[in-house]
C-alpha positions as a Python dict, from the first residue, in 0.01 Angstrom:
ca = {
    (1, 'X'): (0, 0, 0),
    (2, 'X'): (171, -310, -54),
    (3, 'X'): (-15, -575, -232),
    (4, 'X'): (-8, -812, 100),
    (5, 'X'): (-222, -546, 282),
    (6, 'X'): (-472, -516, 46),
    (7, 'X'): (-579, -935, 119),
    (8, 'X'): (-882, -1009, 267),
    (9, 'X'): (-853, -1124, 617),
    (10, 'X'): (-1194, -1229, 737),
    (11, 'X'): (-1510, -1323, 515),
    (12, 'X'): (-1879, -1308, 709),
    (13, 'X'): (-2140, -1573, 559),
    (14, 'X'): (-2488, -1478, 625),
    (15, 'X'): (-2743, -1822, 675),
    (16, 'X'): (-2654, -2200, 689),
    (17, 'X'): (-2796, -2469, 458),
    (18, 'X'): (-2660, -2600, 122),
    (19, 'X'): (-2524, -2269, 7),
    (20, 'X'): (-2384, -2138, 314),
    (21, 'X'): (-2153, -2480, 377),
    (22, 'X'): (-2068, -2512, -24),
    (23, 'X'): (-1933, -2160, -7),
    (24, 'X'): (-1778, -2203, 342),
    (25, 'X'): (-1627, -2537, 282),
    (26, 'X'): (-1487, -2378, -58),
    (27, 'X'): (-1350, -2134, 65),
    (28, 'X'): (-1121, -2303, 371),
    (29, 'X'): (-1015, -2532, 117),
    (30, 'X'): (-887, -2251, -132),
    (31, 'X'): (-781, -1979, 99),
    (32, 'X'): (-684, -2207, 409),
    (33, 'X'): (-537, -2068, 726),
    (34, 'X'): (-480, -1739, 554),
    (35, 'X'): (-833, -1591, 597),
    (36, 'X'): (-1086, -1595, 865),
    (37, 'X'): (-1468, -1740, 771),
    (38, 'X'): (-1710, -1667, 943),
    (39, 'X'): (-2077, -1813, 879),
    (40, 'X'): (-2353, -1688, 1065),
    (41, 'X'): (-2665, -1925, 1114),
    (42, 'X'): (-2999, -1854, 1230),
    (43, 'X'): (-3340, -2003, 1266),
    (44, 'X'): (-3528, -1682, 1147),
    (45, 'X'): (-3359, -1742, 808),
    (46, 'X'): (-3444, -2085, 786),
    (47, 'X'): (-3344, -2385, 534),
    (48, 'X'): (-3570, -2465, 202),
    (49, 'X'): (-3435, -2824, 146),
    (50, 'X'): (-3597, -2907, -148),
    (51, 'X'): (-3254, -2950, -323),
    (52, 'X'): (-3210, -3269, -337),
    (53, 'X'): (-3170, -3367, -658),
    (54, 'X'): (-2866, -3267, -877),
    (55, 'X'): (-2657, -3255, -1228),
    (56, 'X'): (-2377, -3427, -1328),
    (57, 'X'): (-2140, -3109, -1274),
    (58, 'X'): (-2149, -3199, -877),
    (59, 'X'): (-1930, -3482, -908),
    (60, 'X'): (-1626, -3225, -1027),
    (61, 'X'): (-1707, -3007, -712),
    (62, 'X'): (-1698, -3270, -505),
    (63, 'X'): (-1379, -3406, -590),
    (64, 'X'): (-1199, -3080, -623),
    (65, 'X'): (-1302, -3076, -251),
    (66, 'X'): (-1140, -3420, -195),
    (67, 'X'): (-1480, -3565, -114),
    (68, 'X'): (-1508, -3971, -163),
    (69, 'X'): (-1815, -4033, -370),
    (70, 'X'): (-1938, -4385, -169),
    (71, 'X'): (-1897, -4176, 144),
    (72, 'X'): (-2088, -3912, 10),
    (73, 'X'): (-2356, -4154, -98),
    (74, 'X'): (-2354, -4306, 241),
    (75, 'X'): (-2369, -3951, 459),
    (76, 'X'): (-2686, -3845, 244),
    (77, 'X'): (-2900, -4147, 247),
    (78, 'X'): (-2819, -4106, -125),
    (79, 'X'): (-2882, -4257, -436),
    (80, 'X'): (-2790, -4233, -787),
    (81, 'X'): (-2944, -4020, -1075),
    (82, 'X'): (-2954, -4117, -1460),
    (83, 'X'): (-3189, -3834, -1553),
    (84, 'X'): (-3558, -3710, -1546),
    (85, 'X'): (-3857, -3872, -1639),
    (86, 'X'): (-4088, -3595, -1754),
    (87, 'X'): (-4428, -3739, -1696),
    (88, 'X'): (-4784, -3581, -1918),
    (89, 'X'): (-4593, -3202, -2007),
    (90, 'X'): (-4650, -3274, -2376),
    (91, 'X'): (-4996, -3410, -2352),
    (92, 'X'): (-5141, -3668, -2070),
    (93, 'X'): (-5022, -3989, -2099),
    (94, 'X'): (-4696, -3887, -2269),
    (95, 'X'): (-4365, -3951, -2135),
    (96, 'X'): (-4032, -3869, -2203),
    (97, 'X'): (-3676, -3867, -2040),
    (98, 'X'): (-3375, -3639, -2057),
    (99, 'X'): (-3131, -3898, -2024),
    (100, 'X'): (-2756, -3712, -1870),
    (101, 'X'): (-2461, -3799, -2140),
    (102, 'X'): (-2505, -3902, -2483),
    (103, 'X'): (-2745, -4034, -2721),
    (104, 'X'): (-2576, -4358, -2855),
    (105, 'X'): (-2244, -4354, -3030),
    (106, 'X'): (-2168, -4139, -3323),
    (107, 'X'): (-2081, -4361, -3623),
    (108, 'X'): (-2074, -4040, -3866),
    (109, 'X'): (-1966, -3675, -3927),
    (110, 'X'): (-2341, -3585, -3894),
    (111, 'X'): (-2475, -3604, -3544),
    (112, 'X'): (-2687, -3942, -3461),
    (113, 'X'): (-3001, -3787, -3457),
    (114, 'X'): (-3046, -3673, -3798),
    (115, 'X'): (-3057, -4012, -3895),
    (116, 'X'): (-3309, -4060, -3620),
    (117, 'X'): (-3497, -3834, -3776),
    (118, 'X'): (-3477, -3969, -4121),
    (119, 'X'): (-3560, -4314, -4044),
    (120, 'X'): (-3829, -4148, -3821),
    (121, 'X'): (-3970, -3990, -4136),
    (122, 'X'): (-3964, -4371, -4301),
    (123, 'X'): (-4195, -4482, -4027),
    (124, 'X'): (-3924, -4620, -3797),
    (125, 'X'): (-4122, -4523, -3449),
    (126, 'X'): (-3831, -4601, -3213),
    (127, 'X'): (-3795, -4314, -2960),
    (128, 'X'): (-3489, -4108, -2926),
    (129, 'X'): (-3459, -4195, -2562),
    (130, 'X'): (-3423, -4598, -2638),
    (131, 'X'): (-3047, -4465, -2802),
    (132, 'X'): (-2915, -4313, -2485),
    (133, 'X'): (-2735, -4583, -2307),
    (134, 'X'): (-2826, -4361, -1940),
    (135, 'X'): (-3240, -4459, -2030),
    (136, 'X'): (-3199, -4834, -2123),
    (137, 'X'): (-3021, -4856, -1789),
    (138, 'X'): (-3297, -4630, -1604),
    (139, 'X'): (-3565, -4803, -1708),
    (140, 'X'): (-3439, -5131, -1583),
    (141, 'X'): (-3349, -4979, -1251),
    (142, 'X'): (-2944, -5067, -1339),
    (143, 'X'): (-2672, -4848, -1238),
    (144, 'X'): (-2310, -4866, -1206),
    (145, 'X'): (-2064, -4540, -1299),
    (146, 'X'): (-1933, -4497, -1654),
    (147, 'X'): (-1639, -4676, -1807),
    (148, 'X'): (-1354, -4449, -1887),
    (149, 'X'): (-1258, -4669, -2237),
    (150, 'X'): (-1422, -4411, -2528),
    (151, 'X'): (-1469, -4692, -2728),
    (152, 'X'): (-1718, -4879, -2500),
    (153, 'X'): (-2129, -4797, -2520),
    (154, 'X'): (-2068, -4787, -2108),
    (155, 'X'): (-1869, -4479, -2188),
    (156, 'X'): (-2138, -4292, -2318),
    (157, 'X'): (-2321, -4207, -2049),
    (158, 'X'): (-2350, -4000, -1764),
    (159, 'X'): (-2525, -3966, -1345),
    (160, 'X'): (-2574, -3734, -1069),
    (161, 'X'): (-2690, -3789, -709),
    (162, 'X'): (-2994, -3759, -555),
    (163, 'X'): (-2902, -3650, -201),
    (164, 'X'): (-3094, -3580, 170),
    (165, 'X'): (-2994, -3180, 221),
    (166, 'X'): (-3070, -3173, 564),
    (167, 'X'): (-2779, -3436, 648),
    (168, 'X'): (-2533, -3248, 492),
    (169, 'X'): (-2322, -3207, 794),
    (170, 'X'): (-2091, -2871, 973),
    (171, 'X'): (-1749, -2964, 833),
    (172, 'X'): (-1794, -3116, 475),
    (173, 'X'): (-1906, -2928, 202),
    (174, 'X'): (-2204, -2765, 295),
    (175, 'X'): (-2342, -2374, 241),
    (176, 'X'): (-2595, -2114, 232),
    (177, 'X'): (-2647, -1730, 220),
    (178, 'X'): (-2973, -1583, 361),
    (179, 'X'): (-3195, -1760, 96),
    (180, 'X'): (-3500, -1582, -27),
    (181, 'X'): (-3464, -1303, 241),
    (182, 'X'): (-3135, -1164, 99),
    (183, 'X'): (-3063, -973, 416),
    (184, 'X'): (-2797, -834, 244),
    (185, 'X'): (-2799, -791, -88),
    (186, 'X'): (-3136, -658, -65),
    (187, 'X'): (-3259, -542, 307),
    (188, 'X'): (-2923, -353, 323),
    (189, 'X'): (-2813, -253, 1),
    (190, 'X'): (-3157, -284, -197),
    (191, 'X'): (-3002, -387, -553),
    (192, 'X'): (-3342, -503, -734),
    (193, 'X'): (-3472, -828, -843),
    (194, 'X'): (-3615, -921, -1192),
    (195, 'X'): (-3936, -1104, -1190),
    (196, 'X'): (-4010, -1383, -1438),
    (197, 'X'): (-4319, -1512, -1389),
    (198, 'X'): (-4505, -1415, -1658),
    (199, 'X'): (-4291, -1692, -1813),
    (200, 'X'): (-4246, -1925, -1486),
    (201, 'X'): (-4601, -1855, -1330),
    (202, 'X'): (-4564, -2127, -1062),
    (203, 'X'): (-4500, -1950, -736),
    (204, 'X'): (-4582, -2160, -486),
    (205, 'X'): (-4492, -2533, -350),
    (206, 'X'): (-4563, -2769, -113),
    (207, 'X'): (-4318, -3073, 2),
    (208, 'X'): (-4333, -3400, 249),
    (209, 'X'): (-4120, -3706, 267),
    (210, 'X'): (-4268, -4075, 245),
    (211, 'X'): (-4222, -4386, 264),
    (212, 'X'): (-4103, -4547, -64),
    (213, 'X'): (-4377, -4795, -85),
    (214, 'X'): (-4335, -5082, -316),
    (215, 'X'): (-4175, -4969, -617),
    (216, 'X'): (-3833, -5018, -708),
    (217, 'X'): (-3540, -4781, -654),
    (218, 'X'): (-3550, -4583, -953),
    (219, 'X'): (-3218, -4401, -1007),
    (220, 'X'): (-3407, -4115, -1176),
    (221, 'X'): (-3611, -3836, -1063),
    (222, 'X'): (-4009, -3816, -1222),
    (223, 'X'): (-4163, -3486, -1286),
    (224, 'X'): (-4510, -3516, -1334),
    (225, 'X'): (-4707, -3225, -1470),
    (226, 'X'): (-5043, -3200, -1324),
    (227, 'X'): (-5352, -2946, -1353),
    (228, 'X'): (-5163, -2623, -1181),
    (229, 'X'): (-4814, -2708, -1194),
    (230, 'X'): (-4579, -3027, -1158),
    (231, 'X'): (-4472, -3305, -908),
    (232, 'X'): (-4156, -3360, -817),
    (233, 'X'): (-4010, -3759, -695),
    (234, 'X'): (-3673, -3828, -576),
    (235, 'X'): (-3593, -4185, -457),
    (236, 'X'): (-3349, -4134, -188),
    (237, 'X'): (-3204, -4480, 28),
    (238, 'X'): (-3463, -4352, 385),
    (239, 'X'): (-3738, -4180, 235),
    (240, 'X'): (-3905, -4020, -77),
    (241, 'X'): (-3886, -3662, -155),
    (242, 'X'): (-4188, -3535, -302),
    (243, 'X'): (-4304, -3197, -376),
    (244, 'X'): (-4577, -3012, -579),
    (245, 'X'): (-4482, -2694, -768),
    (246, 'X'): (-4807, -2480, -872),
    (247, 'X'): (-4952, -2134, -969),
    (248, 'X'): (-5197, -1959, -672),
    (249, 'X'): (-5388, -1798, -961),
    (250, 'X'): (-5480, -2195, -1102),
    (251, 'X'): (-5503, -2329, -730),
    (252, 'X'): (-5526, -2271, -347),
    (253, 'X'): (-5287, -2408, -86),
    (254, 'X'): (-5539, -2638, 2),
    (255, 'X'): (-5582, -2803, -328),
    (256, 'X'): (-5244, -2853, -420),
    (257, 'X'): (-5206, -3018, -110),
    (258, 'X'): (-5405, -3279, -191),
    (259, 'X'): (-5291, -3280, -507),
    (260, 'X'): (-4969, -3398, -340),
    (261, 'X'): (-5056, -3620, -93),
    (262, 'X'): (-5299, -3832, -337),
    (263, 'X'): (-5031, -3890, -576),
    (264, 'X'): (-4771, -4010, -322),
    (265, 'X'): (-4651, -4406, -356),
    (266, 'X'): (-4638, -4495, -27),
    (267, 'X'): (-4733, -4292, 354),
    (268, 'X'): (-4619, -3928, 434),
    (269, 'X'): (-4387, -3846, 656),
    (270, 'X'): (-4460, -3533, 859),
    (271, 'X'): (-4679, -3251, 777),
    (272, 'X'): (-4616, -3087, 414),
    (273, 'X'): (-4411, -2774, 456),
    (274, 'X'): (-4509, -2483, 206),
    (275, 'X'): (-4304, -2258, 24),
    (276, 'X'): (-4347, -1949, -192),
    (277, 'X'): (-4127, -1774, -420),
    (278, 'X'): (-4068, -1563, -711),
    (279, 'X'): (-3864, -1695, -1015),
    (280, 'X'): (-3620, -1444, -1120),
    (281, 'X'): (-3287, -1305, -1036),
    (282, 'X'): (-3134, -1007, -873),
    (283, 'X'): (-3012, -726, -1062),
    (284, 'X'): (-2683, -751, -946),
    (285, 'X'): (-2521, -1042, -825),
    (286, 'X'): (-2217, -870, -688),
    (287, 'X'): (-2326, -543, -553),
    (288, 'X'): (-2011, -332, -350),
    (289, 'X'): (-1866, -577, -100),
    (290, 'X'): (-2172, -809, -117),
    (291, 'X'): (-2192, -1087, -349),
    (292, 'X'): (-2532, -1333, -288),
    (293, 'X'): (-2524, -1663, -389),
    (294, 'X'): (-2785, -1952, -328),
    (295, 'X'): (-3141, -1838, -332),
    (296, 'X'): (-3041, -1484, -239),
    (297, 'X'): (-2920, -1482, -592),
    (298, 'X'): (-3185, -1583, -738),
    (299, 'X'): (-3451, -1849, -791),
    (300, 'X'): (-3567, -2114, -1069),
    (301, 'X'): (-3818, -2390, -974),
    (302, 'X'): (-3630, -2746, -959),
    (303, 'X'): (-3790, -2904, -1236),
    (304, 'X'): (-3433, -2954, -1421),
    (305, 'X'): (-3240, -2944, -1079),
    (306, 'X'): (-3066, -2651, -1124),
    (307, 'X'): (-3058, -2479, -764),
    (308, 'X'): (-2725, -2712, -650),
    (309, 'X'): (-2569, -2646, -938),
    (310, 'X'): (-2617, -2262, -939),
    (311, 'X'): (-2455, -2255, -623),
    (312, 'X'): (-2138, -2439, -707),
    (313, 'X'): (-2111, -2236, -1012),
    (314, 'X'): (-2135, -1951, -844),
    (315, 'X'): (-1844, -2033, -565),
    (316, 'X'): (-1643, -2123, -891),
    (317, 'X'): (-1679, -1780, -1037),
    (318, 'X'): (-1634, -1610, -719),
    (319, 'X'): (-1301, -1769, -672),
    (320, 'X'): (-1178, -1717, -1014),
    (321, 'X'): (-1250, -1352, -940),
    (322, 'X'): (-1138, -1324, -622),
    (323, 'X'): (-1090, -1003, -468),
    (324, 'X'): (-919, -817, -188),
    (325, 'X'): (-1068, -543, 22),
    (326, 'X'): (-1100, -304, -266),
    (327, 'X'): (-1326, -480, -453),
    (328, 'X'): (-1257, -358, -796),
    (329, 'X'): (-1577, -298, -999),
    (330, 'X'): (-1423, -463, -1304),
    (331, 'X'): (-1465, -783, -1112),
    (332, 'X'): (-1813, -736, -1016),
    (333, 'X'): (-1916, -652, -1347),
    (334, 'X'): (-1759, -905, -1500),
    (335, 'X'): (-1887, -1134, -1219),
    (336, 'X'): (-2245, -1016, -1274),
    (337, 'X'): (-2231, -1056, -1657),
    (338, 'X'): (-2130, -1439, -1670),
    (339, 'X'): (-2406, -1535, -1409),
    (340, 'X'): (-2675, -1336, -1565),
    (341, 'X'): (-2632, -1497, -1890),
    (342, 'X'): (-2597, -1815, -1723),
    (343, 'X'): (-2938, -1752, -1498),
    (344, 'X'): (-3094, -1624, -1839),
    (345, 'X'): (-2987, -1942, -2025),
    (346, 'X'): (-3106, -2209, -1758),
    (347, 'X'): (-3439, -1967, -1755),
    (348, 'X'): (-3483, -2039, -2150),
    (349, 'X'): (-3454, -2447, -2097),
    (350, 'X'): (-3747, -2432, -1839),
    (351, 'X'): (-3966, -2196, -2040),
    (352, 'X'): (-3934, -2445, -2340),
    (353, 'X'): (-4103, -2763, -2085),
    (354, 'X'): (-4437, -2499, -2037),
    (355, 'X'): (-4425, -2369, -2384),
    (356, 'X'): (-4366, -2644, -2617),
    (357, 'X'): (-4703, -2843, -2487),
    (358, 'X'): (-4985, -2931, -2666),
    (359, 'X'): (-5215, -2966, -2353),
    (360, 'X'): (-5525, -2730, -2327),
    (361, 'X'): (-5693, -2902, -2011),
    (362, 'X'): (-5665, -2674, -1776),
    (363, 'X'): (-5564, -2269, -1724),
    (364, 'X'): (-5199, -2273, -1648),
    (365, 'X'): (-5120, -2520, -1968),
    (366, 'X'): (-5357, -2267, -2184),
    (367, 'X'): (-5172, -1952, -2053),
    (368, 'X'): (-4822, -2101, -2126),
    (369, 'X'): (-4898, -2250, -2490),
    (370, 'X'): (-5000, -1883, -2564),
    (371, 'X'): (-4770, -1668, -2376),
    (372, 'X'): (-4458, -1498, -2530),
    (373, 'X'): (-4125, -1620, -2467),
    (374, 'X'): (-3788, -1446, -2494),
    (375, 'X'): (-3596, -1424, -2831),
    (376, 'X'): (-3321, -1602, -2722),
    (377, 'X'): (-3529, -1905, -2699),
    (378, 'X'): (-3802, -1838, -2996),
    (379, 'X'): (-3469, -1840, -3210),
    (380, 'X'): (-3351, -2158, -3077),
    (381, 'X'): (-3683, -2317, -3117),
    (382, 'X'): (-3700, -2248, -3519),
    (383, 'X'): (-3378, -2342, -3581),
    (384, 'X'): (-3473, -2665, -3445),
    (385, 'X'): (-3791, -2662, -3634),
    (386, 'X'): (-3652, -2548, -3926),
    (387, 'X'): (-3415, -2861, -3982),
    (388, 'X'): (-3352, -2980, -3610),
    (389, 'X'): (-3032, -2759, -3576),
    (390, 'X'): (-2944, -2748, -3243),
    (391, 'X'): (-2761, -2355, -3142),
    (392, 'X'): (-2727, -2390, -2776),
    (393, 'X'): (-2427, -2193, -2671),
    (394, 'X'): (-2058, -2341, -2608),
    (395, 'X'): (-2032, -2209, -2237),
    (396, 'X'): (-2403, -2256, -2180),
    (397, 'X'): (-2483, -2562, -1908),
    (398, 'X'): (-2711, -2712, -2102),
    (399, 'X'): (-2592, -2897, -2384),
    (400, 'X'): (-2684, -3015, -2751),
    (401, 'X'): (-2810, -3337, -2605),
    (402, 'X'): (-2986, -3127, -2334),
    (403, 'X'): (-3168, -2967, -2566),
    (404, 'X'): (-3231, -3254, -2835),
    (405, 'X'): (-3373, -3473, -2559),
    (406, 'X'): (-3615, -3162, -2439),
    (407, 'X'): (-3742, -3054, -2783),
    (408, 'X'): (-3804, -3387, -2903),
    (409, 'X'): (-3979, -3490, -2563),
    (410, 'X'): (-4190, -3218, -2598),
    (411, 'X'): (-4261, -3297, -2949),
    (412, 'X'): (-4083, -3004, -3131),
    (413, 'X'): (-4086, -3186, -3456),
    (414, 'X'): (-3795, -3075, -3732),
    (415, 'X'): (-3969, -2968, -4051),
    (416, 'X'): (-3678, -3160, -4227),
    (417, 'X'): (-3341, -3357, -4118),
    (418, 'X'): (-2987, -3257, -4218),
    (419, 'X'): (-2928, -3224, -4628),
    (420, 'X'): (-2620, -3404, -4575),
    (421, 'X'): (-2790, -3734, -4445),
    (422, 'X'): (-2955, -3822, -4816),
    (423, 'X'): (-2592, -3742, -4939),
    (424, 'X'): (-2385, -4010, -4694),
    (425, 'X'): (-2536, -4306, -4904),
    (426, 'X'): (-2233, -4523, -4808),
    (427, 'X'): (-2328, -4549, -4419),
    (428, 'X'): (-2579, -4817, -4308),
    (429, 'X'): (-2745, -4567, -4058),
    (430, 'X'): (-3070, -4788, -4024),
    (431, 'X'): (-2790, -5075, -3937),
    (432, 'X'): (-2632, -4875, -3723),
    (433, 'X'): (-2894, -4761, -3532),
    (434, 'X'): (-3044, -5121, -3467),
    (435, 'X'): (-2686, -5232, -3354),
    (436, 'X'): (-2657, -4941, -3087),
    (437, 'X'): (-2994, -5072, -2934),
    (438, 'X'): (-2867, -5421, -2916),
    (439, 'X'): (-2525, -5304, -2705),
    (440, 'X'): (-2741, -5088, -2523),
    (441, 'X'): (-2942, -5341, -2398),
    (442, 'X'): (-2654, -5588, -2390),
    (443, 'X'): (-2443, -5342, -2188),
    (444, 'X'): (-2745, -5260, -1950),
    (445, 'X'): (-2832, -5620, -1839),
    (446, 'X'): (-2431, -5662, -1727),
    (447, 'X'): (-2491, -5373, -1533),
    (448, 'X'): (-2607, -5446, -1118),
    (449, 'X'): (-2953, -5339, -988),
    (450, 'X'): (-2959, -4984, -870),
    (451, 'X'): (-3043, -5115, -536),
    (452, 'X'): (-2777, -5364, -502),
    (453, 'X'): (-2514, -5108, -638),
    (454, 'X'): (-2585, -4854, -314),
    (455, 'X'): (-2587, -5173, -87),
    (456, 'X'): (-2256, -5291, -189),
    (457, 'X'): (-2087, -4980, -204),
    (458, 'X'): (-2263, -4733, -22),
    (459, 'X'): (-2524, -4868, 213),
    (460, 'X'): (-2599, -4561, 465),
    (461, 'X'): (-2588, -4688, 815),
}
């Protein structure tokens, strides 16, 4: 057969929502007028739409689809994203943020941070955070994009969007597969699904828009740990997105609830809509002639906002692997290897948030302070707390700064900084240091209110 007849001529997509557009939008744009898409929507399947906060990696798959950021923005009822402020996961009263892009500058062959840490150890009590150019802007409710020059402290950071899923229109970008259901993956061809929550015990959540109230707009999302679980808040241009992630062995529906809807900054909007799921993955990704992506792939709560991104990497791998109607099985399992170590790698940066606490207030906080965790991420852990080595893997999606800015947040504290810091005598690091917070702060005051940004630019109408 020649190799013409073996192309695929029509592709079925199973649901609607984020990951059946994404996929379908991909696709046309790839394959064009050669191949037939079909997507398939329908109410019993539903929509979860509680993606609405993202990583910087959505900005390349927007563009590859030719999509113009400001109109984007504008579509949405966007806003921007600097990071996550993690709110009392440590210990109440403690915050932290994983800023997206760099901590400061490097001035030296050894990373910044180990001469954090040893002016740390000299009783310098300046956080981490105040060095990463994408928190002094955060925290002053600033935002503009990056500078391309390297040699500029603008350069150094990085953003995502925060986005309203249910307004991403037929047409654009937008995907979905069957979601939690996997009609096909699982009702029809039953492949398995690996729990994990007896690391991720939260099962359950509960969401509802609001009014934003009177506070600013923040171009962050908050995560705020709370007895049974956490609470999400994403600052979008119409609305609030709120939601409250949380065990049913620590608490009922009703509780959390309330839990919810006393912690909100301004009036709800609507009726909270509940969700349950099971954190884990299926067996096989790419099972046959079948290949799930979106929820019916797998699931991992949003508290790093992770779900978007899943999906995009997903349609990426699928179309670097393309196949025709054969389907060779050196594709699936080569498919199926990549996004199982990529699931299993995300999986390890949200087990560190509930493991690396030192709260004992309450029963979920106890059972995750105690419970085992999986190699993979004990050995990361004391290599960090052996001399704050960082060994996060090259292809991994979270990166060195990823991690640094989770472990110290969470108050994984080095046992001892880099030998090779004492020996660098000739580089003013405590100098250094002081100048990159005077830039940074310099740099961030040029820089227009978040607010004002999205009006001038982006304004939905």
């Amino acid at each position: 057969m020649e190799q013409a007849d073996r192309a695929i001529r029509r592709i079925v997509i199973v649901g609607g929502g984020t990951a059946g557009w994404m996929t379908a939008a991909s696709l046309a744009n790839t394959l064009g007028t050669s191949c037939r898409i079909e997507l398939i929507e329908s109410e019993a399947i539903g929509i979860v739409g509680v993606g609405e906060a993202t990583i910087p990696p959505i900005k390349l798959f927007n563009r590859a689809l030719g999509i113009d950021e400001n109109t984007f923005i504008k579509a949405t009822q966007g806003t921007f994203k600097l990071g996550i402020e993690f709110v009392n996961w440590t210990r109440l009263g403690q915050r932290y943020f994983h800023p997206f892009g760099q901590f400061g500058a490097e001035f030296d062959a050894v990373p910044l941070y180990q001469y954090w840490l040893r002016e740390r150890a000299r009783g310098d009590d300046t956080p981490l955070q105040d060095y990463a150019m994408a928190w002094v802007a955060a925290r002053n409710n600033k935002f503009a994009p990056p500078l391309a020059d390297r040699q500029r402290i603008q350069s150094t950071y990085d953003y995502a969007y925060h986005f309203d899923a249910g307004l991403l229109i037929e047409g654009d970008l937008f995907i979905d597969c069957s979601g939690f259901r996997g009609l096909l993956i699982e009702d029809a061809l039953h492949t398995g699904y690996e729990n994990w929550q007896h690391w991720l015990p939260c099962d359950r959540a509960v969401a509802v828009g609001s009014t934003h109230g009177n506070g600013a707009l923040t171009p962050y999302t908050r995560s705020t740990a709370q007895q049974a679980g956490w609470q999400w808040r994403i600052p979008l241009q119409h609305r609030m997105g709120n939601g409250h992630v949380y065990c049913s062995q620590f608490s009922s529906d009703d509780e959390a609830t309330a839990v919810l809807l006393a912690n909100l900054e301004g009036e709800p909007l609507g009726t909270p809509r509940p969700l349950r799921f099971t954190t884990g993955r299926r067996k096989a990704f790419w099972n046959r002639n079948c290949i799930a992506i979106g929820l019916s792939a797998g699931f991992m709560e949003p508290l790093e906002s992770t779900s978007i991104h899943l999906i995009q990497s997903a349609i990426t791998r699928l179309l670097a692997l393309f196949p025709d109607r054969y389907c060779e099985p050196l594709l699936a399992q080569e498919y199926n290897r990549i996004t199982g170590q990529e699931y299993e790698r995300v999986r390890d940066f949200l087990i560190l948030h509930y493991k690396a606490i030192a709260r004992d207030d309450a029963p979920l906080w106890r059972y995750t302070a105690a419970m085992d965790i999986p190699d993979t991420l004990h050995y990361k852990i004391d290599q960090f707390r052996s001399s704050g080595r960082i060994v996060a893997e090259p292809l991994e999606l979270f990166q060195n700064p990823n991690w640094l800015a989770v472990l110290i947040g969470q108050e994984v504290w080095p046992q001892h900084y880099s030998a090779l810091v004492d020996l660098r005598s000739s580089v003013d690091a405590a100098g250094k240091l002081a100048s990159l917070r005077r830039i940074s702060e310099e740099a961030s005051a040029a820089l227009p209110d978040h607010a004002q940004y999205i009006a001038r630019h982006c304004r939905a109408g």
